[in-house]
Backbone as numpy.savetxt, mean C-alpha at the origin, in Angstrom:
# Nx Ny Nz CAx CAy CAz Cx Cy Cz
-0.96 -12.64 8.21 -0.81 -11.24 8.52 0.53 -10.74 7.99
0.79 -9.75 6.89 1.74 -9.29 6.72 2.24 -8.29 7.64
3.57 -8.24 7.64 4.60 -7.05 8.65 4.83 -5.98 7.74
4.67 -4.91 7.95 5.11 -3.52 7.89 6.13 -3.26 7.75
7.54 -2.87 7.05 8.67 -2.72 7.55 8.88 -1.24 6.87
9.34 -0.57 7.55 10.38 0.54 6.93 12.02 0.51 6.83
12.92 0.35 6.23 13.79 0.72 6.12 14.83 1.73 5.69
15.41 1.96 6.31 16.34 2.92 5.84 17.91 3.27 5.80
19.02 3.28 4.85 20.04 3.24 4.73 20.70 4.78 4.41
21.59 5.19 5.71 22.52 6.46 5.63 23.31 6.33 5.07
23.93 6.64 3.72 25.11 6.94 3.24 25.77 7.67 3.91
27.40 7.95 4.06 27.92 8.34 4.73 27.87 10.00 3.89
27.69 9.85 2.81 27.34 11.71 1.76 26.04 12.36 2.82
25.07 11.48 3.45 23.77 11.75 4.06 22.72 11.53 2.97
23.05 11.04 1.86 21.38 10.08 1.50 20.73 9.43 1.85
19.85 9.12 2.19 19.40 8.36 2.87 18.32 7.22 1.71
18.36 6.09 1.95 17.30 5.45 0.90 16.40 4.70 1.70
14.82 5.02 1.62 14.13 4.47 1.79 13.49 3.25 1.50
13.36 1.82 1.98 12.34 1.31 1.24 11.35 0.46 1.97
10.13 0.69 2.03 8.82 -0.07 2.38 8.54 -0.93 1.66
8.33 -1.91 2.55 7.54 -3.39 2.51 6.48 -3.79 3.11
5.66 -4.87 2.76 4.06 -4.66 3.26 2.83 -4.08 3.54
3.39 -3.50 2.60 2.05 -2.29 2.31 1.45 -2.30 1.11
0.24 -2.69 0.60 -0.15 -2.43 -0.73 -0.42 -1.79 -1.41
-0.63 -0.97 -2.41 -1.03 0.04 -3.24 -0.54 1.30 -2.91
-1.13 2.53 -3.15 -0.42 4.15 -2.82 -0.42 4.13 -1.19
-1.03 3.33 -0.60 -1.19 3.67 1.30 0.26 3.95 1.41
1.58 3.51 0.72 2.95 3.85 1.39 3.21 5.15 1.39
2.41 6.00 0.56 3.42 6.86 0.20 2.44 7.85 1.01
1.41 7.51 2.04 0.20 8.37 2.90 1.72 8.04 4.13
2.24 6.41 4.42 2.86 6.55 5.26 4.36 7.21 5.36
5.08 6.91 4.37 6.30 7.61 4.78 6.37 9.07 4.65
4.81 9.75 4.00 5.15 11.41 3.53 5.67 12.50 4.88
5.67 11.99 6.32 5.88 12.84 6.97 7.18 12.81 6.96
7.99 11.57 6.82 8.99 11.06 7.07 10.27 11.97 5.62
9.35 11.35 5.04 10.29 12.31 3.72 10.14 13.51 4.24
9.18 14.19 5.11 9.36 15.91 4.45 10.40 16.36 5.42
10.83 15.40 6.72 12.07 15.97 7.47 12.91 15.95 6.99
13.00 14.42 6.08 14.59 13.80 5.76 15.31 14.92 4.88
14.33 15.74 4.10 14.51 17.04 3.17 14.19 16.25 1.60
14.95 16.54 0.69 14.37 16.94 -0.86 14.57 15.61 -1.33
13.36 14.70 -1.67 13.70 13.78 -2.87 14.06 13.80 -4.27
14.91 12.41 -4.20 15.49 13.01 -5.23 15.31 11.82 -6.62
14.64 10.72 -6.17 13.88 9.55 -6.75 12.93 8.72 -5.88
12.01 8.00 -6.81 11.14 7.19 -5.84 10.96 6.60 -7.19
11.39 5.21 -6.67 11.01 3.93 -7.18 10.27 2.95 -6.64
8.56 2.67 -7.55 7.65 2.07 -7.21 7.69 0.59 -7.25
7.46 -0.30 -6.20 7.71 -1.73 -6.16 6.49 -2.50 -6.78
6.74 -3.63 -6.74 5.48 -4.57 -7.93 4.02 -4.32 -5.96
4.79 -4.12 -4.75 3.76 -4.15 -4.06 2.71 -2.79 -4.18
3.23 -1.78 -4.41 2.21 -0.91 -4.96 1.47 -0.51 -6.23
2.30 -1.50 -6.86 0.76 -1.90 -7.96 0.05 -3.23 -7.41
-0.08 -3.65 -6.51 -0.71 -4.62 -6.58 -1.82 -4.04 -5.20
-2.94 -4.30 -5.29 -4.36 -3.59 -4.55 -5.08 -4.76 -3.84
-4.97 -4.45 -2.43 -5.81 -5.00 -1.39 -7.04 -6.05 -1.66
-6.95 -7.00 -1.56 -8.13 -7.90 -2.21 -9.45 -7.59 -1.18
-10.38 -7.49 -1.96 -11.70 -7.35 -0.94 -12.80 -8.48 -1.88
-13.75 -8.73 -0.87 -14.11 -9.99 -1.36 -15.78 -9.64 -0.88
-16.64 -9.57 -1.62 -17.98 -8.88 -1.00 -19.14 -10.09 -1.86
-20.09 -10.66 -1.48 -20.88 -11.14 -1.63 -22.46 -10.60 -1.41
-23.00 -11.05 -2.48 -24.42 -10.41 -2.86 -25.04 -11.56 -3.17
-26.07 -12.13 -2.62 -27.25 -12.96 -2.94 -28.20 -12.38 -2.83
-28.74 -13.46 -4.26 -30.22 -12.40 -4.11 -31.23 -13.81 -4.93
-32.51 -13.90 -3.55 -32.67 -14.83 -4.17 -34.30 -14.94 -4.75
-34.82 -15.15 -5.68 -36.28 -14.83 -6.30 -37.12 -16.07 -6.34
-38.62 -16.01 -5.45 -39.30 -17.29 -5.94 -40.41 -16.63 -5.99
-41.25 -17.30 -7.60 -42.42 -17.46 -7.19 -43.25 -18.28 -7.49
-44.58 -17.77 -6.71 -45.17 -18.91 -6.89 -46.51 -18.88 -7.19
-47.10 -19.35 -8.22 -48.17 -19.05 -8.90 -49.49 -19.91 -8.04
-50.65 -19.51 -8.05 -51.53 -20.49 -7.68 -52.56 -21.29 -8.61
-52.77 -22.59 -7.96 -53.41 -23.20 -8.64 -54.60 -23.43 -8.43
């Protein structure tokens, strides 16, 4: 089970830098958008190797055919 983390660092100017961990693909940026729109105006966003990388899903399909002729 991966952890969630948000972090965040106040410069003493009031920048603030965000960065999320454990989250895969665009879902981060569904989570921190409320968060940015208080903090006020971005001013970069740099994408980590975890949001290019996409949720593995794993789905199986059998399918199975007999027949049978008579004799």
């Amino acid at each position: 089970m991966n952890m969630e983390t948000l972090e965040f660092i106040i410069y003493p100017d009031g920048r603030v830098k965000e960065t999320v961990t454990g989250i895969m693909g665009s879902s981060c940026q569904e989570v921190t958008a409320a968060i940015e729109a208080q903090l006020g105006k971005v001013l970069s966003n740099e994408k980590t190797s975890q949001y290019y990388n996409q949720p593995v899903t794993q789905s199986t399909k059998a399918t199975n055919q007999a027949s049978f002729s008579d004799w």
